[in-house]
C-alpha positions in Angstrom: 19.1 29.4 -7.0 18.6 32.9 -5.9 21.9 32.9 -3.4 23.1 31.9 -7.1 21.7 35.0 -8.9 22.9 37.4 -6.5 26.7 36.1 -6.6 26.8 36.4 -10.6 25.3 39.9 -10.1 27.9 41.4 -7.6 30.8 39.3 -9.9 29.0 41.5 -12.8 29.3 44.4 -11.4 32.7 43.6 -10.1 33.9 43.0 -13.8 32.0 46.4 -14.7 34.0 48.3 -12.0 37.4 46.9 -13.3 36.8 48.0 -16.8 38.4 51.3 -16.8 40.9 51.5 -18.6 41.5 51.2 -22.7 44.8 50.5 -23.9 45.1 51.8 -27.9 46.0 49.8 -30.3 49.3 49.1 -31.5 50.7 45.5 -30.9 49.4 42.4 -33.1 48.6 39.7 -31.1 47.3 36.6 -31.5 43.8 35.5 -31.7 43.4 32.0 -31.5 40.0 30.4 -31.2 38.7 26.4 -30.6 35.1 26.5 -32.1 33.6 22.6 -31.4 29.8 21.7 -32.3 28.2 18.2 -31.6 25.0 17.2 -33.2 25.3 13.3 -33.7 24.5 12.4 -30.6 23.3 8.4 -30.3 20.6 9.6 -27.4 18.9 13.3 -27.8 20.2 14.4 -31.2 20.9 17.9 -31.8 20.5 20.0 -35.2 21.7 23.0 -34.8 25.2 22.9 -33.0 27.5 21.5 -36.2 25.8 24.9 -38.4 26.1 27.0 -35.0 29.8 25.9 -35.4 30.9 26.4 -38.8 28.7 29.8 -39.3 31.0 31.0 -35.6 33.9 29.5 -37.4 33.8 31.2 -40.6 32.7 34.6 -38.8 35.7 34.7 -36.6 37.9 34.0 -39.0 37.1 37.4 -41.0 37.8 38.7 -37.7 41.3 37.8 -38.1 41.3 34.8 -35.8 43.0 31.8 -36.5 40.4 29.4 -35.6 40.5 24.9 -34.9 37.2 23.9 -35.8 35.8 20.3 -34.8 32.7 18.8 -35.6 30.8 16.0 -33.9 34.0 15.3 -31.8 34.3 12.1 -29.6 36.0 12.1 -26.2 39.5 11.9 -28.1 39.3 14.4 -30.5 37.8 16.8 -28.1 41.0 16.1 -25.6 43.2 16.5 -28.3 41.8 19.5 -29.6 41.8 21.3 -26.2 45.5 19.9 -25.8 46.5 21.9 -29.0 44.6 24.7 -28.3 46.5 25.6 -24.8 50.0 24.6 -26.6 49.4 27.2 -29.2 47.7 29.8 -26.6 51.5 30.4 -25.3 52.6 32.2 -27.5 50.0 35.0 -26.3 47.3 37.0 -27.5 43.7 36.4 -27.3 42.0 32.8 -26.7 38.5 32.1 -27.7 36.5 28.8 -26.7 33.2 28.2 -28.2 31.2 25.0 -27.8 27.5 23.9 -29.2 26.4 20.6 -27.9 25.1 19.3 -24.7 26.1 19.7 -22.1 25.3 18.4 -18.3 25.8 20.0 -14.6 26.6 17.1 -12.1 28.1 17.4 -8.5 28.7 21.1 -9.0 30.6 20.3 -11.9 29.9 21.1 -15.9 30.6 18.5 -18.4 30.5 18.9 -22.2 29.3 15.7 -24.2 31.5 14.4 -26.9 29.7 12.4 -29.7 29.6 8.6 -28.8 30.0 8.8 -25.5 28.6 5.6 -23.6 27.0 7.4 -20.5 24.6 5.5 -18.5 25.1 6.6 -14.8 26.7 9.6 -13.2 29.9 8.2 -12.4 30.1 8.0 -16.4 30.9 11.6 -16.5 34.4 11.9 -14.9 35.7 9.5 -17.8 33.5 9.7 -20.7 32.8 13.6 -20.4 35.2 16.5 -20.9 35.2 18.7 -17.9 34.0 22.6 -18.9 37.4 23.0 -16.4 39.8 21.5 -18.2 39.4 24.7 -21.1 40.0 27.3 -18.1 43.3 25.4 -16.9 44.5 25.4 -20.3 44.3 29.1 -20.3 45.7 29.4 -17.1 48.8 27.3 -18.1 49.1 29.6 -21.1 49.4 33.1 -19.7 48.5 34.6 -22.4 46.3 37.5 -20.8 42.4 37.8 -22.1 40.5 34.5 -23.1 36.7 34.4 -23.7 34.7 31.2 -22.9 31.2 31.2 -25.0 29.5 27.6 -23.8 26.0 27.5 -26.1 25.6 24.0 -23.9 22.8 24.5 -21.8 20.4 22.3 -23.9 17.8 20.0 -22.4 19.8 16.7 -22.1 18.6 13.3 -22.3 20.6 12.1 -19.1 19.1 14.3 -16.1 16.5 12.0 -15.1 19.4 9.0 -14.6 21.9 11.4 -12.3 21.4 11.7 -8.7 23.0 15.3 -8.6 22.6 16.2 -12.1 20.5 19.5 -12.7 19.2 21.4 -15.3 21.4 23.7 -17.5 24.9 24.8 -15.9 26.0 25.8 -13.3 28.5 28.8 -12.2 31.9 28.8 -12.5 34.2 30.1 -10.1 37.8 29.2 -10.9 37.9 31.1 -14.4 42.0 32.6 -14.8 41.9 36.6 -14.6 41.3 38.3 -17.8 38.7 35.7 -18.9 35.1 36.9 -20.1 33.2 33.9 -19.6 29.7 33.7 -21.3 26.2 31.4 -21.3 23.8 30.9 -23.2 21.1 31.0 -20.6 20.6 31.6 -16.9 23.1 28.9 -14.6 20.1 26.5 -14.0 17.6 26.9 -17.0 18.1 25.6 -20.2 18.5 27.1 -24.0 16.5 26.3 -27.1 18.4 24.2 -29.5 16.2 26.3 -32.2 14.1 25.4 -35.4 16.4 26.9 -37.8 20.1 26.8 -39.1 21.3 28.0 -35.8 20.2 28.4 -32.2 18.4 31.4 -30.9 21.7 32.5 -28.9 24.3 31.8 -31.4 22.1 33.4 -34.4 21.9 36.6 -32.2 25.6 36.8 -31.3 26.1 36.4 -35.2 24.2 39.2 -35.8 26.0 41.7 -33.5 29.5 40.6 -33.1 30.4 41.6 -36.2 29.4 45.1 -35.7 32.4 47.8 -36.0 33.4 49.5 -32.5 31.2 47.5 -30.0 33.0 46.6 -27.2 32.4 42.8 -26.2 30.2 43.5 -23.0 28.0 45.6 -25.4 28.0 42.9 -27.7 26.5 40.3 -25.4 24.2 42.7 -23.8 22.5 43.2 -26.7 22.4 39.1 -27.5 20.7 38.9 -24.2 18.3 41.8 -25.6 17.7 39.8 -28.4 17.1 36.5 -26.5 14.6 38.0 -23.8 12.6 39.6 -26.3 12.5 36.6 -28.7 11.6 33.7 -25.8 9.2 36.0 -23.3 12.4 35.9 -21.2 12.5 32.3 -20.8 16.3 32.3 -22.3 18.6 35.0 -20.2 21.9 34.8 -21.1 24.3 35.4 -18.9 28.2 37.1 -18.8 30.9 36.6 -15.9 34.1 38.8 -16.7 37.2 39.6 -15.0 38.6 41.6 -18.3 40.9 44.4 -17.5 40.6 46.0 -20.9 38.8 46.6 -23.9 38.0 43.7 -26.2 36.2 44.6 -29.6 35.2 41.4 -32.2 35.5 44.1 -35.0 37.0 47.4 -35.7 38.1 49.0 -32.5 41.3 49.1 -30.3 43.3 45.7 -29.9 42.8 44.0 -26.4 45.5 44.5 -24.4 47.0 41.1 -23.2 48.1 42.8 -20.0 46.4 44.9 -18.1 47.8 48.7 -17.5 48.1 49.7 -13.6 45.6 50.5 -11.5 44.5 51.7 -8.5 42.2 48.4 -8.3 42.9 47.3 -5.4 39.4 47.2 -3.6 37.4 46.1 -6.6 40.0 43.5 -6.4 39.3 42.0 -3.2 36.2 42.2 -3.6 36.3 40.2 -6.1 38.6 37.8 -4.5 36.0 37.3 -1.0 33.2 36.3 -4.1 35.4 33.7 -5.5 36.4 32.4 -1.8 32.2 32.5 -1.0 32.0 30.5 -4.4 34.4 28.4 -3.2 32.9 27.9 -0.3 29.5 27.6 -2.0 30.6 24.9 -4.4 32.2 22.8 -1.3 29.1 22.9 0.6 27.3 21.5 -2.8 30.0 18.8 -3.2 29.5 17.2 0.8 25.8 17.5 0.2 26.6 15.1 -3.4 28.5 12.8 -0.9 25.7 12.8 1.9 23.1 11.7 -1.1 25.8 9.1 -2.3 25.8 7.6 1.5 22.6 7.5 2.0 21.9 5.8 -1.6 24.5 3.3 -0.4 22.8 2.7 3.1 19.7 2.3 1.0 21.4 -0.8 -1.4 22.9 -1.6 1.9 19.4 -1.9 3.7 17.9 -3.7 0.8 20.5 -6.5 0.4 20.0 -7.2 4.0 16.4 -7.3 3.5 16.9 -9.9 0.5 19.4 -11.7 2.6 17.1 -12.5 5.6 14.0 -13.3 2.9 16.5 -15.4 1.5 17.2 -17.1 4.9 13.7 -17.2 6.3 13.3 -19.4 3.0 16.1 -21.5 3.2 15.1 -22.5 7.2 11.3 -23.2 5.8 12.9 -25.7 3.4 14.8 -27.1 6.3 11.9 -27.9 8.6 10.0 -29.6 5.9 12.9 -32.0 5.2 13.0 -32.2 8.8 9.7 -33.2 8.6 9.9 -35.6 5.8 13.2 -37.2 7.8 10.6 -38.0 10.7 8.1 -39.4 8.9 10.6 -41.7 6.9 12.0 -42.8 9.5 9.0 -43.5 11.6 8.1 -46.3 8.7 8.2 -49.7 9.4 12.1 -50.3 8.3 13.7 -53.7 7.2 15.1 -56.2 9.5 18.8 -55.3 8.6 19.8 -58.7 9.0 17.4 -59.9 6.2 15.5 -62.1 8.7 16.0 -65.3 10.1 18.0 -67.7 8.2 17.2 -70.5 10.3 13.4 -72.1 10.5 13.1 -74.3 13.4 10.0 -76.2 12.9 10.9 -77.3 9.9 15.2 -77.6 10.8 15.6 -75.7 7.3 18.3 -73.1 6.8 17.1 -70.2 4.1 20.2 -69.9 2.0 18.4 -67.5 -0.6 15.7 -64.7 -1.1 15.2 -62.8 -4.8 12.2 -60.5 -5.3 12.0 -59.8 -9.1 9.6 -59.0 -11.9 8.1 -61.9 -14.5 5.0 -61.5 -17.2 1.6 -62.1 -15.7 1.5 -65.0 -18.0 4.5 -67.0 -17.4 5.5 -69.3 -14.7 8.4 -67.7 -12.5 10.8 -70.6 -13.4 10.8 -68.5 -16.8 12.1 -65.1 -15.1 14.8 -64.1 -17.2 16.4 -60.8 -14.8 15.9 -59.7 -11.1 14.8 -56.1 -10.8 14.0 -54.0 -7.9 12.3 -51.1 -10.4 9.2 -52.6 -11.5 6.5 -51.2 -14.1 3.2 -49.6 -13.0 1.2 -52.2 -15.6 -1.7 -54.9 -15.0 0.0 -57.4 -16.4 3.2 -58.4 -14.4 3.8 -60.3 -11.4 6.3 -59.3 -8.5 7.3 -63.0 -7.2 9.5 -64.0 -4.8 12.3 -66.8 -5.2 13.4 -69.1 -1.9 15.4 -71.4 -1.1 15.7 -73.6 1.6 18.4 -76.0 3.2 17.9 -79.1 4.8 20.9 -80.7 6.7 19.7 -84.4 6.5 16.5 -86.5 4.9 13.0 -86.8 7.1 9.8 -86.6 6.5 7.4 -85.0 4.7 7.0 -81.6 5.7 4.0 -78.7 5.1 4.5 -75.2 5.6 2.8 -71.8 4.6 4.7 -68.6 3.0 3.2 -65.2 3.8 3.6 -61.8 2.3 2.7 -58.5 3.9 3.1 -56.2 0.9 3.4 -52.0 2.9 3.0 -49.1 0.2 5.1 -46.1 0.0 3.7 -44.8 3.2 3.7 -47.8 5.2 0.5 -48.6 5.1 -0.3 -52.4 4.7 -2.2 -52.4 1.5 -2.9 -56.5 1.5 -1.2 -59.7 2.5 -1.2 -63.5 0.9 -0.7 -66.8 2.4 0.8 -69.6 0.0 0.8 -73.4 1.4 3.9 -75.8 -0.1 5.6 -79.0 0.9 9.0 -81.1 1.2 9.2 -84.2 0.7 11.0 -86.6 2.8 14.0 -87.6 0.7 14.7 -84.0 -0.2 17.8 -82.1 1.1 17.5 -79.1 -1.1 14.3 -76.6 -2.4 13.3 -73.7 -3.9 9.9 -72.3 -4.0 8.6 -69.3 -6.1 5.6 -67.2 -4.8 4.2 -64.1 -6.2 1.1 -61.3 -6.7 -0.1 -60.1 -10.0 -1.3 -57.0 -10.5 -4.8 -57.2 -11.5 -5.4 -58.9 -8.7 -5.5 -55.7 -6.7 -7.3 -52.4 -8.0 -4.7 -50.3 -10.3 -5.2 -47.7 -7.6 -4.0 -49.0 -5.2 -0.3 -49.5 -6.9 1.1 -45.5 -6.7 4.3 -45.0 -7.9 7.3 -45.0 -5.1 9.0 -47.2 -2.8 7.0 -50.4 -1.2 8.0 -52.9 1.2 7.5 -56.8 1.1 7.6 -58.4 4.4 8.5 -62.3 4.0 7.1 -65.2 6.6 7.6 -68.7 6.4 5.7 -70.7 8.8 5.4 -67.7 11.1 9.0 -66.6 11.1 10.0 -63.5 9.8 13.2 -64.2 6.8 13.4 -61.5 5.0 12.0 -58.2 4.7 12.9 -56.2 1.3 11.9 -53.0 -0.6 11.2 -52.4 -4.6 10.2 -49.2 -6.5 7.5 -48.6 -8.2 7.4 -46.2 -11.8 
């Protein structure tokens, strides 16, 4: 800030030193002003700059300027009205740019805030902002000679906090056209009071004293920044930059000249030129330091992504183990006989030509089942019975067997086992035999809902071997 300080100085008292010479009056020329105040802003409302605005308006008007006057202007109406302005500015004379509003520093760069813009990050600025430059090019394009820039934009903003770069008030600039007096309302940096009454501190003062007869303009702002010290404690120090080449009164002296008369300059003059090239220089320096913060923001969000990413993975690899897991322990359960178990039974010379395991009430006899299921109820009053059916190729004798189960629960553990005794007689070729287990003939406990396994026997041999699941 003070490298700052000192630059505006010596570029003060550059401009000082190149004010020597008055031209008289004689010529009409033009003077053509832009006067723009925003107030209706959706985030940090203002009150002042619309009546700062229209009270500068109607003031340099009796001052014989023609003057375009825009009030809470969005982005287009702004662009347009700068458009205009440098158009009409061609045809000479003097240019005068006033602006009330907010008004941000970001990147080295000034931006003023049209009404309704949507700005929620710094990037914002470049498209939803009208750069403070864009007025200065315009008057460079024109030619016209002698332009004055009055920017009563340095108001606390609501949008500093959100903005890498961003700083408060605004900051210098260097690229102003020759024969521009270039004005702030506070110190590059600090911020101005938007004030308590119909106009701001800054703009109320340069009412007051613009208007006087014979005061040159650099007298007229020097006593504004009297005004403003003496008012605020010297919290608000406005602040001039001025290449002028000749006299400029708002009221009752000699016309400005619109070119300036010759010189022996020269010095002053390159001077002045090495301050701009340091400014340059200075403003350079500021923008790479910008684009070192952007990096390292970006190696930041880089770094963090990564760190999610390998969270993210440590994660997905604990999942995997425990499925891993699980996959072992399934498959380290007693698993069916894929072949379904013997079909043939030798001690009694029987062939099994069919094995159903379905549900049937507690109450009725299996001959009533009426579906086959392999999702059975968790209830005490059902029955899980078996259906088989055995072959026999020609008649004999009576023959006895037993039927076993060997019921397995869901972790396959053997929770009980039954042994049923039946018979064939000798004339039959062809039987079926239905076995079962109720429920309440085992605690309700022990029945846990999942998948359970039902080994089969019939006179020791293994013939089936199926699974059912439990809800």
């Amino acid at each position: 800030m003070h490298r700052r300080i000192k630059k505006m100085l010596i570029l003060a008292a550059l401009a000082v030193a190149a004010l020597i010479v008055s031209l008289p009056a004689g010529a009409a020329t033009q003077r053509l002003a832009l006067v723009i105040g925003n107030s209706a802003y959706e985030t940090g409302p203002l009150a002042n700059p619309v009546n700062d605005a229209a009270d500068m308006a109607a003031s340099l008007t009796r001052m014989g300027f023609t003057v375009i006057l825009k009030k809470n202007a969005n982005l287009e109406a702004m662009e347009e009205a700068i458009e205009n302005f440098g158009g009409r500015l061609k045809r000479g004379g003097v240019g005068l740019f006033y602006y009330a509003g907010h008004g941000i520093q970001a990147g080295g760069t000034n931006y003023l805030i049209p009404v309704g813009a949507k700005i929620k990050k710094e990037s914002d600025l470049r498209y939803r902002a009208v750069d403070a430059g864009r007025i200065l090019d315009e008057m460079q394009n024109a030619e016209n000679g002698m332009n004055i820039v009055i920017l009563d934009a340095c108001r606390d903003n609501p949008f500093n906090r959100s903005f890498r770069s961003a700083t408060r008030g605004l900051s210098i600039i260097s690229a102003a056209p020759k024969g521009t007096f270039l004005t702030y309302s506070t110190s590059p940096g600090n911020v101005a009071a938007d004030g308590r009454g119909r106009n701001s501190p800054y703009t109320e003062a340069l009412l007051r004293h613009m208007g006087t007869p014979g005061l040159p303009i650099e007298h007229v702002f020097k006593r504004v920044r009297q005004d403003l010290a003496a008012r605020t404690g010297g919290r608000q120090i406005p602040w001039e930059l001025s290449s002028l080449s000749g006299d400029f009164y708002f009221r009752g002296g000699p016309e400005a000249s619109v070119e300036a008369p010759p010189a022996d300059n020269s010095v002053a003059a390159a001077a002045l030129e090495e301050e701009r090239r340091k400014l340059a220089e200075e403003r350079e320096r500021l923008r790479k330091e910008d684009e070192e913060r952007r990096k390292l923001a970006e190696e930041r969000e880089r770094l963090r992504k990564e760190t999610e990413l390998a969270e993210a993975r440590r994660k997905i690899e604990e999942e995997r183990k425990k499925l891993e897991e699980e996959r072992q322990r399934l498959a380290s359960l007693p698993k069916p006989d894929p072949a379904g178990g013997a079909r043939h039974i030798a001690s009694m010379n029987a062939k099994v030509t069919a094995v159903k395991l379905f549900e049937s009430p507690y109450t009725a006899p299996p001959k009533e089942q009426r579906s086959y299921r392999t999702s059975f109820s968790r209830t005490n009053t059902r029955y899980v019975v078996w259906e088989l059916n055995l072959s026999f190729p020609a008649q004999g004798q009576r023959k006895d067997f037993a039927v076993e189960h060997i019921w397995f629960n869901p972790h396959g553990t053997e929770i009980f086992r039954s042994v049923f005794n039946g018979y064939v007689l000798g004339d039959w070729t062809w039987s079926y035999h239905n076995t079962g287990y109720g429920w309440r003939e085992v605690s309700n406990t022990t029945w846990i809902a999942g998948r359970y396994r039902v080994d089969l026997y019939v006179d020791g041999v293994k013939i089936a071997s199926e699974f059912f699941t439990m809800y």
